[in-house]
C-alpha positions, 0 to 999 in steps of 0.5 A: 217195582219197589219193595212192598214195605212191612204194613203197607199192605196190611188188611187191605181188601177192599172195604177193609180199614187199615190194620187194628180196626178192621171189624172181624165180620165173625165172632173170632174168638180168643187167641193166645198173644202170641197168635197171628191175628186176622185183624193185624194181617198185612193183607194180599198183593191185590187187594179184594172184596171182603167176604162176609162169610170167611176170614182171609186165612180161611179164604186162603185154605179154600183157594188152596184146596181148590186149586188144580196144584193141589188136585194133582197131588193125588196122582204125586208120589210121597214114598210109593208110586200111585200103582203099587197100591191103594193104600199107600199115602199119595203128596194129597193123603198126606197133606190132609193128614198134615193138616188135621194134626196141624189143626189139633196142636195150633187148636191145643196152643191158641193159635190161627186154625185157619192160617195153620191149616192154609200153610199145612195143605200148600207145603206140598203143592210145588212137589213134581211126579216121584217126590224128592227122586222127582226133585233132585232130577229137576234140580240137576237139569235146571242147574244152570237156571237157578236150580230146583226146591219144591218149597220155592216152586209152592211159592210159584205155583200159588203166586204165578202158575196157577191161572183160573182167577180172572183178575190175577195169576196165582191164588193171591194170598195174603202175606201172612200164608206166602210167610209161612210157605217160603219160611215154615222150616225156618229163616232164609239166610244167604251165609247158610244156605243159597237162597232159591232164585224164585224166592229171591226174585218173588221177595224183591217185588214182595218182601216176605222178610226171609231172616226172620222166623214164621209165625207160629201157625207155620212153624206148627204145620212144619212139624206137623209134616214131620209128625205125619210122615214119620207115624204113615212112612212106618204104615206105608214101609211095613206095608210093603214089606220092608221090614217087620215088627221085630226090626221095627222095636230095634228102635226105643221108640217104637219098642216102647209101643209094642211093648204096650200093645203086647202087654195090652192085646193078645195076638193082636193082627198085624193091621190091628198093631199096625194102626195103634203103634201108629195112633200112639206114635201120633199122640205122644209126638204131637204131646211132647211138642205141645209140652215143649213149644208152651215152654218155649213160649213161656220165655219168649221176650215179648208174647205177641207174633212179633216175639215169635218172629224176632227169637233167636231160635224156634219157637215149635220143636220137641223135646230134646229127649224126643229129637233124639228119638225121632233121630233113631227113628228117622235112620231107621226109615232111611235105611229100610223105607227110602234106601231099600233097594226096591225104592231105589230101583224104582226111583232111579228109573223116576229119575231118567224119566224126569231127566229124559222129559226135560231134555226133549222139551228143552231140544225140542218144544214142539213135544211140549202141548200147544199152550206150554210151547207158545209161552217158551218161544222167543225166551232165551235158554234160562227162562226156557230152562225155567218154563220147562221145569215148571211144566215137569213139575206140574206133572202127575206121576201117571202123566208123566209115564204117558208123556214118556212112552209118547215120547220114547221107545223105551219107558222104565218099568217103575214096578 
């Protein structure tokens, strides 16, 4: 199948005239210039109906939140197993808290609310059970097929793996909302870093131009997943009781915080402080990015999407003085959140379930369930490797625990 060329699908459900006059069939608004425009939007790899009640990146937020991936990741770690407590963020809390604060910058800037908040609720949904430990095991037994990336595996759950439409697999998005999922960290280049082979091979039937940066939207909902885990890793973390309030204000940024709380509040209750340091936090970082991305914009080349698209750097990013403190921050949490040495025991245990799962599917696809092991048969060793890994990766937590002890003698105790 050839390259889809830039525009030539653009604004194509059916009904729809090309690009530039399609008639919004609600009132849209004022955007800024540097906003994506609905109207201008390339359209979808299938064309559709237009829905007379919701704008196609709304429609995209929609077939995202409905869709199984994103149900399961209620069940999917983000920092803490599902049984360790109630209150700890899962892969779908923090997607939703992802997608509220990206809504309030792309709201505060101008921008696409829609598109913002389709790419903010989908960054997540190629996650397997146990977050990155969850990654890295797949990614090793996958070695010899192209590897493992959950941006790359996104892209395959809402364009391949999903399969409830009666027309199509996957959610059939429109480009604009693929764009943003594969690039919202930036640009895809090879003399960087290898590309994931399921991007490649999904960009060479659907271009999706990986060397040039997303659109503002995205670039929002990438920050905006680093604003939510930061501010609820700090919640979670001090939680579960890896470290306290006085190691926290080792860290100027957080000091600062609780030095106001305290100047503010007397012998305010830990759950009390807790919130407010991070109700604070929250407000000054997505603050600073607003400050620093207006100033970015400022001098862009062109003020149009294209502009935003063809920079030479990003265009949504803190402050240099705030980089820096996040720097700190994002240390601290690695050394006493994600490296602390309960985590780590529980993560390395993850990790051997993840590992032992693959290599039973993979000898043995009988243990797969009857639709999963009818796919496989007949593929070679690669596509195989591929299949598998898309089944782990589809996994819960909790489902993946089931699947091992049915398995195995022996399942680690993830506690």
């Amino acid at each position: 199948m050839s390259i889809d060329k830039p525009g030539d699908r653009a604004a194509r459900e059916l009904g729809a005239v090309p690009s530039g006059t399609h008639s919004d069939p609600l009132p849209y608004g004022t955007l800024a210039p540097y906003a994506q425009d609905v109207r201008s939007s390339r359209g979808r790899w299938l064309p559709e109906e237009v829905d007379p009640l919701r704008r196609p990146y709304a429609r995209d937020r929609d077939r995202i939140l409905h869709s199984t991936a994103f149900r399961r990741l209620n069940y999917k770690t983000q920092v803490f197993i599902f049984h360790e407590g109630d209150h700890y963020r899962s892969r779908l809390t923090h997607s939703l808290e992802v997608s509220q604060i990206a809504r309030s910058i792309a709201r505060a800037l101008r921008v696409d609310e829609d598109l913002t908040e389709a790419v903010a609720l989908a960054h997540d949904l190629g996650h397997p059970p146990f977050g990155h430990a969850g990654e890295r095991a797949l990614d090793a037994a996958v070695a010899d097929a192209g590897g493992f990336d959950h941006n790359a595996q996104s892209l395959r759950v809402v364009t391949k793996l999903e399969q409830t439409y009666g027309g199509f697999d996957g959610l059939n998005l429109t480009w604009e909302t693929l764009e943003g999922l594969v690039k919202h960290n930036g640009p895809l280049r090879a003399e960087v870093a290898p590309i994931p082979e399921p991007i490649l091979d999904y960009c060479a039937m659907h271009d999706l131009e990986l060397d040039t940066y997303s659109s503002i939207e995205a670039q929002i909902a990438a920050l905006a997943d680093d604003i939510a885990y930061y501010a609820h890793d700090i919640d979670d973390g001090y939680r579960a009781g890896c470290f306290s309030f006085s190691e926290l204000a080792d860290i100027p940024l957080a000091a600062r915080f609780l030095d106001e709380l305290d100047s503010a509040y007397s012998l305010l209750e830990p759950a009390r402080r807790l919130y407010e340091l991070r109700r604070r936090l929250i407000t000054t970082m997505v603050k600073d990015l607003v400050g620093e991305t207006e100033r970015r914009i400022s001098v862009l080349p062109l003020q149009s999407v294209e502009g935003v698209r063809g920079a030479k750097r990003p265009t949504v990013l803190f402050s240099k003085s705030m980089s820096t403190e996040l720097i700190q921050l994002r240390g601290f949490l690695f050394d006493r959140v994600y490296r602390h040495p309960r985590v780590m025991r529980i993560m390395g245990g993850a990790e051997d379930i993840v590992v032992e799962l693959f290599d039973r599917y993979t000898r043995d696809p009988s243990a797969l369930p009857p639709e999963w092991r009818e796919a496989v048969r007949g593929e070679d060793a690669r596509a195989s490797a591929r299949h598998v890994a898309d089944f782990i990766a589809g996994q819960t937590d909790r489902y993946a625990i089931a699947e091992h002890r049915r398995l195995f003698d022996a399942t680690p105790d993830l506690r």
